[in-house]
TORKOL-4160 file (C-alpha; in steps of 0.2 Angstrom, whole numbers, padded with zeros to 4 digits, m for minus):
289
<pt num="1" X="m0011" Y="0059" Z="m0100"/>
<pt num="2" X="m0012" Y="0077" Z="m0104"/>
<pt num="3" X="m0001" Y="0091" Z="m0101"/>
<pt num="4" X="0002" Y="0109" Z="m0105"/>
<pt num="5" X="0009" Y="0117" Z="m0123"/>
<pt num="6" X="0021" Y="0126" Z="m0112"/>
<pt num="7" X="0025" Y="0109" Z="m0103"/>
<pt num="8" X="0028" Y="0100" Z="m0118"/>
<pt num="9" X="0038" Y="0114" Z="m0125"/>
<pt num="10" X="0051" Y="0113" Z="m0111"/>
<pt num="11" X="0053" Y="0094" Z="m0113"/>
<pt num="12" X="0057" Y="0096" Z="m0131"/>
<pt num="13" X="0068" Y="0107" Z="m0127"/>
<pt num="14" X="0076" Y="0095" Z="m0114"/>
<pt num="15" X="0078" Y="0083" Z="m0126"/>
<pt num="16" X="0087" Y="0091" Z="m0138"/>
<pt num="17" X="0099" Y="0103" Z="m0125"/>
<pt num="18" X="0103" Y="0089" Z="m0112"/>
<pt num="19" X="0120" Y="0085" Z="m0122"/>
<pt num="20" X="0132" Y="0095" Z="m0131"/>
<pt num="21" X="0138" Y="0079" Z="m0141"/>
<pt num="22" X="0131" Y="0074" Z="m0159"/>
<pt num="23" X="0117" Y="0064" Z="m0162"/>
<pt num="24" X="0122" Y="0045" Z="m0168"/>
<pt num="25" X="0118" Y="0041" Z="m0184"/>
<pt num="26" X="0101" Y="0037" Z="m0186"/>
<pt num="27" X="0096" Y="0044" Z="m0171"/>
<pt num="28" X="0078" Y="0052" Z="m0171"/>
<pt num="29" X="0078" Y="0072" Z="m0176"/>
<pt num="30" X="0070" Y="0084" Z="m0161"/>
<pt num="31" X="0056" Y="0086" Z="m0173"/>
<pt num="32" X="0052" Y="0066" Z="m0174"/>
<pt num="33" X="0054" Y="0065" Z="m0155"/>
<pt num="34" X="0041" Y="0078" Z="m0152"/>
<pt num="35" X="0030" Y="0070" Z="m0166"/>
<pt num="36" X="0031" Y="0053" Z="m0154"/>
<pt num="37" X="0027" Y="0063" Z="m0138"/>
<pt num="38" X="0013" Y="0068" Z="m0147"/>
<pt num="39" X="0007" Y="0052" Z="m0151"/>
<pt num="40" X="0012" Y="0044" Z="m0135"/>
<pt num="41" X="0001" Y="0057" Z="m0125"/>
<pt num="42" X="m0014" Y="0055" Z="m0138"/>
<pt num="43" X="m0012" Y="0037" Z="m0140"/>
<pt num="44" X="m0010" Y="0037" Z="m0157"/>
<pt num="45" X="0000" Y="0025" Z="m0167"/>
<pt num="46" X="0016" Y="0031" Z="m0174"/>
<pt num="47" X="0028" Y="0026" Z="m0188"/>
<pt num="48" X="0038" Y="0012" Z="m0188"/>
<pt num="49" X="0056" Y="0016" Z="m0185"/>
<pt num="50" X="0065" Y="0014" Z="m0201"/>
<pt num="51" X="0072" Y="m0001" Z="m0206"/>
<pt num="52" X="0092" Y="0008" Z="m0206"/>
<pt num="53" X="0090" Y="0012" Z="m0188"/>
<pt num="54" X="0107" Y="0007" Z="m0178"/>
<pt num="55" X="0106" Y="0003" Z="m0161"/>
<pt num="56" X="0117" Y="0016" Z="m0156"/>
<pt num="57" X="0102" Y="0028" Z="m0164"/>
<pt num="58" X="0087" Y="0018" Z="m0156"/>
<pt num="59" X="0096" Y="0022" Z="m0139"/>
<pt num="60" X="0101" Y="0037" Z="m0143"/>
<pt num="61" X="0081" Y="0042" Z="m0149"/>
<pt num="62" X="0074" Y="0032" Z="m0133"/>
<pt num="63" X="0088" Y="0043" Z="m0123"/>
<pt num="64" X="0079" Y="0057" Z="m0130"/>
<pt num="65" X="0063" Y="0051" Z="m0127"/>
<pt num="66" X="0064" Y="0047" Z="m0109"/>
<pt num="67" X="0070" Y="0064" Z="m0107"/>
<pt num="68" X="0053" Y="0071" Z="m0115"/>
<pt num="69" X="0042" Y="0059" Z="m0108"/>
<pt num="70" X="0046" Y="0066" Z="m0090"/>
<pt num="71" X="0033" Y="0081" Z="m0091"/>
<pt num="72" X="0020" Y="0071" Z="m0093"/>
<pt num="73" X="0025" Y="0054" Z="m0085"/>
<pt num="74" X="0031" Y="0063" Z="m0070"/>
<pt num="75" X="0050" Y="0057" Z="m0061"/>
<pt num="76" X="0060" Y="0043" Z="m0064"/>
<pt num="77" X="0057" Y="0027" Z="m0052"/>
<pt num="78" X="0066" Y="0015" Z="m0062"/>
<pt num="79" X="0070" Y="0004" Z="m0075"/>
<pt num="80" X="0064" Y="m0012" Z="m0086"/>
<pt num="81" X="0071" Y="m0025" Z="m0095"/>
<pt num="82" X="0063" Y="m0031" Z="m0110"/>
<pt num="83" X="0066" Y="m0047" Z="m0121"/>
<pt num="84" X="0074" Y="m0058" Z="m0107"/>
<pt num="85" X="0061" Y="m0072" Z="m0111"/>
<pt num="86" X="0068" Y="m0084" Z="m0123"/>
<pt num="87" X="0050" Y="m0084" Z="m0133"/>
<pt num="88" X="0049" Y="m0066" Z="m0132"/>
<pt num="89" X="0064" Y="m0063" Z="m0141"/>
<pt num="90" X="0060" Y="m0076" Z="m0152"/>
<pt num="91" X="0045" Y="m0066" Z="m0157"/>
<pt num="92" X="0056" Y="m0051" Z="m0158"/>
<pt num="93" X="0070" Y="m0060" Z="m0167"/>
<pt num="94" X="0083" Y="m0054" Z="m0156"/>
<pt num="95" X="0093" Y="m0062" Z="m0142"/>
<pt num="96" X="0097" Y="m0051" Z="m0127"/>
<pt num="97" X="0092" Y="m0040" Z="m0118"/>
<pt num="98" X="0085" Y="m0021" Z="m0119"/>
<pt num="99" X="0084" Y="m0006" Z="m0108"/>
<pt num="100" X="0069" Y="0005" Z="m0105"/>
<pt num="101" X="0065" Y="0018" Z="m0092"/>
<pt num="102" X="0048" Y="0019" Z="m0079"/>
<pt num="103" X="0039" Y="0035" Z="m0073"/>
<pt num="104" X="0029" Y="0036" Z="m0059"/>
<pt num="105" X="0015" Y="0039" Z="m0068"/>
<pt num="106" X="0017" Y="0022" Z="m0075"/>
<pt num="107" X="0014" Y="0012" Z="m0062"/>
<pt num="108" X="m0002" Y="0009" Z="m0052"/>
<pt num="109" X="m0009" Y="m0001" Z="m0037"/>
<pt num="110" X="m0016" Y="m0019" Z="m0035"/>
<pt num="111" X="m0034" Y="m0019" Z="m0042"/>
<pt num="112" X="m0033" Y="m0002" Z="m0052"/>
<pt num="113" X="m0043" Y="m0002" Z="m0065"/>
<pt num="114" X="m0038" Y="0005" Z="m0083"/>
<pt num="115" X="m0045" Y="0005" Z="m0101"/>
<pt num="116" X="m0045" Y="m0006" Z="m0111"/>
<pt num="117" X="m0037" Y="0005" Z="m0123"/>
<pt num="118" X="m0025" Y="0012" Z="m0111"/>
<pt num="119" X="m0012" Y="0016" Z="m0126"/>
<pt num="120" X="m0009" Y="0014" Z="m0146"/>
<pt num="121" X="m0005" Y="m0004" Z="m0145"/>
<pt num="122" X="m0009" Y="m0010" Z="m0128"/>
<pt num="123" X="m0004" Y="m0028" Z="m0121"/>
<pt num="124" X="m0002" Y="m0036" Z="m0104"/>
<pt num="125" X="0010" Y="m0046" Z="m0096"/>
<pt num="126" X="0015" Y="m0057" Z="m0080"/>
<pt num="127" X="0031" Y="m0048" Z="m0075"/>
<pt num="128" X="0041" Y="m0047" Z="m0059"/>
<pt num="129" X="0048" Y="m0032" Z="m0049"/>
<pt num="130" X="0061" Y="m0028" Z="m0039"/>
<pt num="131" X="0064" Y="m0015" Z="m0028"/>
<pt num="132" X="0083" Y="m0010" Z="m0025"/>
<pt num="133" X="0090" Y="m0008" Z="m0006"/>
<pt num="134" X="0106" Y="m0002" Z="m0010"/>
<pt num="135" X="0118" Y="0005" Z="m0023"/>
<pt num="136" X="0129" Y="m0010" Z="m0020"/>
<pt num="137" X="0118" Y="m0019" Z="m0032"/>
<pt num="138" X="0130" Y="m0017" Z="m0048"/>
<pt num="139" X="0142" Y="m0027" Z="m0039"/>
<pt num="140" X="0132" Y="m0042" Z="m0040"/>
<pt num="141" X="0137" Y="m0055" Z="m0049"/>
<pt num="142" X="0123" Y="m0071" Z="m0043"/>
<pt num="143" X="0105" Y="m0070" Z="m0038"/>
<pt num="144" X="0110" Y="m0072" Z="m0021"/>
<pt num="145" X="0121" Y="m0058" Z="m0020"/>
<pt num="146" X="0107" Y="m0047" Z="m0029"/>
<pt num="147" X="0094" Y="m0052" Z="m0016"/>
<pt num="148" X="0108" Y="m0046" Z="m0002"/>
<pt num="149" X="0104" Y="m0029" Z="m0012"/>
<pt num="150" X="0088" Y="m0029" Z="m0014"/>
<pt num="151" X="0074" Y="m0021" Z="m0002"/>
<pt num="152" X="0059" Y="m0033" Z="m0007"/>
<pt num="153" X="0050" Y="m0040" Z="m0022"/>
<pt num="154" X="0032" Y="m0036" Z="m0028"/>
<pt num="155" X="0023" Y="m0045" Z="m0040"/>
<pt num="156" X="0017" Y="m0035" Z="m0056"/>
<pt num="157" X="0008" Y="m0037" Z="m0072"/>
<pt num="158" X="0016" Y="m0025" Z="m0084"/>
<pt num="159" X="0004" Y="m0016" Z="m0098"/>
<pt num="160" X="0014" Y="m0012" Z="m0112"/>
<pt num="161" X="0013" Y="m0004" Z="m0127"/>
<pt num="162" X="0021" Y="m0006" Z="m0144"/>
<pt num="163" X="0014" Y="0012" Z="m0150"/>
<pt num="164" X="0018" Y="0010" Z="m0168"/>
<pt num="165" X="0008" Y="0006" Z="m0183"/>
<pt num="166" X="0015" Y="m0011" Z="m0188"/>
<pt num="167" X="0020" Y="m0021" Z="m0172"/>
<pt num="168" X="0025" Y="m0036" Z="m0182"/>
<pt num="169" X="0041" Y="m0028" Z="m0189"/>
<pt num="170" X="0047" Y="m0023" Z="m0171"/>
<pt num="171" X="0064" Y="m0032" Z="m0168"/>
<pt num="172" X="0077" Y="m0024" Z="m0153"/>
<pt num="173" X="0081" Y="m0011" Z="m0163"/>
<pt num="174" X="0064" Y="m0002" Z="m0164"/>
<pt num="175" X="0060" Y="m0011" Z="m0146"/>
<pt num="176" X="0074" Y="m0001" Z="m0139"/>
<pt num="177" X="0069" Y="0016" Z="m0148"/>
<pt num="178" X="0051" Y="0016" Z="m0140"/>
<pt num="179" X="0058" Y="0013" Z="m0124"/>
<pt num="180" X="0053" Y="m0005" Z="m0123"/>
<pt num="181" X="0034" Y="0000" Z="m0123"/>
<pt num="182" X="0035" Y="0007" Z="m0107"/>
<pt num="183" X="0016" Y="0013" Z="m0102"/>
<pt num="184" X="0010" Y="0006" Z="m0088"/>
<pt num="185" X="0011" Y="m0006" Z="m0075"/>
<pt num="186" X="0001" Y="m0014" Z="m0060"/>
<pt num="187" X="0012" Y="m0017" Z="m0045"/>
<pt num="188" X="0006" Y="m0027" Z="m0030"/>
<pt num="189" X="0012" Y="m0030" Z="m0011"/>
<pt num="190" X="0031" Y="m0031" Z="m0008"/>
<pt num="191" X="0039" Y="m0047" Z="0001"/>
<pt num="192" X="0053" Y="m0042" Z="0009"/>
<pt num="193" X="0070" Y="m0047" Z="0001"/>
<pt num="194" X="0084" Y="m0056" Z="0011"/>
<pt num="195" X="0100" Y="m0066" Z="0005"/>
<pt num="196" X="0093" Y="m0082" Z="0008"/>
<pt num="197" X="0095" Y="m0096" Z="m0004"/>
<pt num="198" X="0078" Y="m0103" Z="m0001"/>
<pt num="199" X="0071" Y="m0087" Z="m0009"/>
<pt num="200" X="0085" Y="m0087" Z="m0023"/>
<pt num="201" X="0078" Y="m0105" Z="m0026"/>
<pt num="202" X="0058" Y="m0099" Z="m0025"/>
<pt num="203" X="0060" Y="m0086" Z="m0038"/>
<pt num="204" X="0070" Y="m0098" Z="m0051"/>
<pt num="205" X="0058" Y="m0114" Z="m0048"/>
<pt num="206" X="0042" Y="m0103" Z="m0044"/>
<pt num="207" X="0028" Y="m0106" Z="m0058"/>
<pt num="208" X="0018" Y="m0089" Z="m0062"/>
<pt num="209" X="0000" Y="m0091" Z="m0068"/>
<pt num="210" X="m0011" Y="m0079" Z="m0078"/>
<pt num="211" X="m0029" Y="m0080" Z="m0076"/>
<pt num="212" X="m0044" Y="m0071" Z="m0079"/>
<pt num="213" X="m0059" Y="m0067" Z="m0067"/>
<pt num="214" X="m0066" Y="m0084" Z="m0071"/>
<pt num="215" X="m0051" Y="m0091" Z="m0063"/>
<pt num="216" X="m0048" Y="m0099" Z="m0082"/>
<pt num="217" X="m0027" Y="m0098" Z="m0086"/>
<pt num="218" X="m0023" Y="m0088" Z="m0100"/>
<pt num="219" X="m0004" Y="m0094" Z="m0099"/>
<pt num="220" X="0010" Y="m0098" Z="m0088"/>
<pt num="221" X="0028" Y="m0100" Z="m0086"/>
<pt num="222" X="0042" Y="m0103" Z="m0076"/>
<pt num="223" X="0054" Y="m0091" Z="m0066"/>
<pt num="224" X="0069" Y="m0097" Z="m0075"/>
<pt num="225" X="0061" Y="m0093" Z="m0092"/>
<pt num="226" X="0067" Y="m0075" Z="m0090"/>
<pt num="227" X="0087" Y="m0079" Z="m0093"/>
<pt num="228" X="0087" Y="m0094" Z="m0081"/>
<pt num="229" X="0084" Y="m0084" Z="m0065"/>
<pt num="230" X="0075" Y="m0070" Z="m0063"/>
<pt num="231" X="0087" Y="m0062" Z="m0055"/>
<pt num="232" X="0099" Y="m0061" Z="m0070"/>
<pt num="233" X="0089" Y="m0049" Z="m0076"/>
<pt num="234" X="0094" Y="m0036" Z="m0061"/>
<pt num="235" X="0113" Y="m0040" Z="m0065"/>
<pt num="236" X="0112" Y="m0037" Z="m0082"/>
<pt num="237" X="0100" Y="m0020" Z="m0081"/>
<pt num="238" X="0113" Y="m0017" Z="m0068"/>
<pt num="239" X="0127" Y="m0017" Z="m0078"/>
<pt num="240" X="0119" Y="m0007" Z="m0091"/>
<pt num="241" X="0114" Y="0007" Z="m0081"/>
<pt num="242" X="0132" Y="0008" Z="m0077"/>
<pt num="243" X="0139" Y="0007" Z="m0093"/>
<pt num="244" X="0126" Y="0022" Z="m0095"/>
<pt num="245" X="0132" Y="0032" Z="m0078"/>
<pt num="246" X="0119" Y="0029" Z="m0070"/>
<pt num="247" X="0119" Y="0024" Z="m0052"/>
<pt num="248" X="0102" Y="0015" Z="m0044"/>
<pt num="249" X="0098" Y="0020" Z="m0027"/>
<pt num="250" X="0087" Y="0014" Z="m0012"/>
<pt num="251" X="0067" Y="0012" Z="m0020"/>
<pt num="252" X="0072" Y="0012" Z="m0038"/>
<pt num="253" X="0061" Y="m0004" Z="m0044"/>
<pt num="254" X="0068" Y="m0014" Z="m0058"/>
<pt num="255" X="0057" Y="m0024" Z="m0072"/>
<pt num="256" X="0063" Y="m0040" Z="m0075"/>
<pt num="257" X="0053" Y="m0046" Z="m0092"/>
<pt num="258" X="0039" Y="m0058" Z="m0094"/>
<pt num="259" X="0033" Y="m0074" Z="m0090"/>
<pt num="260" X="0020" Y="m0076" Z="m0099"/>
<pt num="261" X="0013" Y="m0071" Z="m0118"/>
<pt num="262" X="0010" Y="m0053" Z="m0124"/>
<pt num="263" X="m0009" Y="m0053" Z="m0123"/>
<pt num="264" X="m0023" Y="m0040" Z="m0130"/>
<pt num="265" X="m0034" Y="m0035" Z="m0114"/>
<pt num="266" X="m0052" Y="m0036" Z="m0118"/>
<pt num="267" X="m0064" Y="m0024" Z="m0107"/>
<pt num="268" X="m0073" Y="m0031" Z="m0096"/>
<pt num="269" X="m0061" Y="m0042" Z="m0091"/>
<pt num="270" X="m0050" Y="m0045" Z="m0074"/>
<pt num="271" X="m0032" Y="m0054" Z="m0075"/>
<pt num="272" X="m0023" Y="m0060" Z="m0060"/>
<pt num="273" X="m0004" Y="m0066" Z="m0061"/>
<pt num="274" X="0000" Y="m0077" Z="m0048"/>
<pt num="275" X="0017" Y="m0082" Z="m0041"/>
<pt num="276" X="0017" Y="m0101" Z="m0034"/>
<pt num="277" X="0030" Y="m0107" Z="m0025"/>
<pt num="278" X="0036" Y="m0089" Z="m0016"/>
<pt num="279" X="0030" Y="m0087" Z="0002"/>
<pt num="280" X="0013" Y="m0083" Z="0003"/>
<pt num="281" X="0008" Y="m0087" Z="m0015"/>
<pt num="282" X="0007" Y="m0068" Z="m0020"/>
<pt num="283" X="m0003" Y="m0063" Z="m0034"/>
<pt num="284" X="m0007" Y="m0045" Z="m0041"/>
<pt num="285" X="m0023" Y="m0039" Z="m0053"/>
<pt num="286" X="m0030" Y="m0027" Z="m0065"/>
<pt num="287" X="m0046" Y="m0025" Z="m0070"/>
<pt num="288" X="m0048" Y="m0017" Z="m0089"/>
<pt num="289" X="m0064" Y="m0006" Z="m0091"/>
């Protein structure tokens, strides 16, 4: 998670010359964006957005963000949605959805092993990806439709991080500003995707466990419990990224949200996520050192 001065240099510079238009109110100044690469790449907690952020300035600081993160995160493979668990966003008090961006450097085999203290405020997750097959994918309006655009689906348990010093005052706003708590991710064997309404009924009924190395659960949930099929989630991000003129391509993977509880990883420790009810009951792990 290091990188050259003249590396970081260029990304701030990025950040502030990618657009000619004004800043939104609100939005982070250059300087306070490259104070958050900083801490990002250190791990080091950072301020708490302010309380008057808008959510046109938390978009238009993670905009930023994401283009300065790219130097040390590497390319864009896709996108995440955060808070599109009912309980999550109860936690967060806010009720839809939020848009953040993945690098590849973010994302890491079946069975990796990471610290413990892989960033400033690190949590894990049972999460679901989705790996796009075609641009026709922001015409779909159901599940099926979306599967009909999809290439496959992989299990993944998502390691966030909330970065900032007081996570307990993180509502959208700030969520959307620290591009969701984007850090890492652990993603596990694809299973081929198909517009079958079987599969469209797996993934809604499917039950996803999260257990440790002792095989005891640490939580669960349902697949309709992010926005009452997983699948929503890929319209909606969909939709956004449009709105945004961005177009997703073939191997662009999309994060749906969580199905289980935020969680703290202890070292020492392996957690498994496990998808009952798809084909071949898949599962994915990480192992915290």
């Amino acid at each position: 998670m290091r990188r050259s001065a003249t590396a970081l240099l260029a990304a701030l510079a990025l950040a502030g010359c990618a657009s000619l238009r004004p800043d939104a109110p609100t939005c982070p100044t250059d300087a306070q964006i490259a104070d958050t690469v900083r801490r990002y790449v250190a791990l080091e907690p950072e301020p708490n957005p302010p309380e008057s952020m808008t959510m046109a300035g938390a978009v238009c600081g993670r905009d930023k963000l994401v283009r300065a993160l790219g130097a040390s995160q590497g390319r864009v493979v896709g996108y995440k949605a955060g808070l599109t668990n009912t309980a999550v966003q109860k936690r967060f008090s806010w009720n839809a959805p939020v848009r953040g961006t993945l690098f590849e450097r973010m994302i890491v085999a079946d069975g990796a092993e990471v610290p413990a203290k892989f960033g400033a405020r690190p949590l894990f997750e049972a999460d679901l990806v989705v790996e796009v097959g075609s641009s026709a994918i922001h015409d779909a309006k159901t599940p099926l439709e979306v599967l009909g655009a999809l290439r496959s689906i992989r299990p993944f348990i998502e390691l966030p991080d909330l970065v900032v010093q007081d996570p307990a005052k993180l509502g959208g706003i700030g969520i959307t500003a620290i591009n969701v708590g984007a850090r890492l991710g652990v993603l596990g064997a694809p299973i081929a995707a198909s517009a079958d309404p079987k599969l469209a009924d797996a993934l809604r009924d499917m039950t996803v466990r999260l257990i440790d190395g002792t095989g005891k659960e640490l939580d669960t949930g349902r697949g309709s419990a992010i926005l009452e099929h997983p699948l929503n989630a890929v319209i909606w991000l969909a939709q956004d990224l449009k709105q945004a003129g961005i177009v997703l391509k073939p191997g662009d993977l999309l994060s749906l949200g969580s199905f289980s509880r935020l969680l703290p990883p202890q070292p020492g420790t392996t957690v498994r996520a496990v998808y009952e009810g798809l084909p071949g009951t898949p599962s994915v792990s990480v192992r915290f050192r």
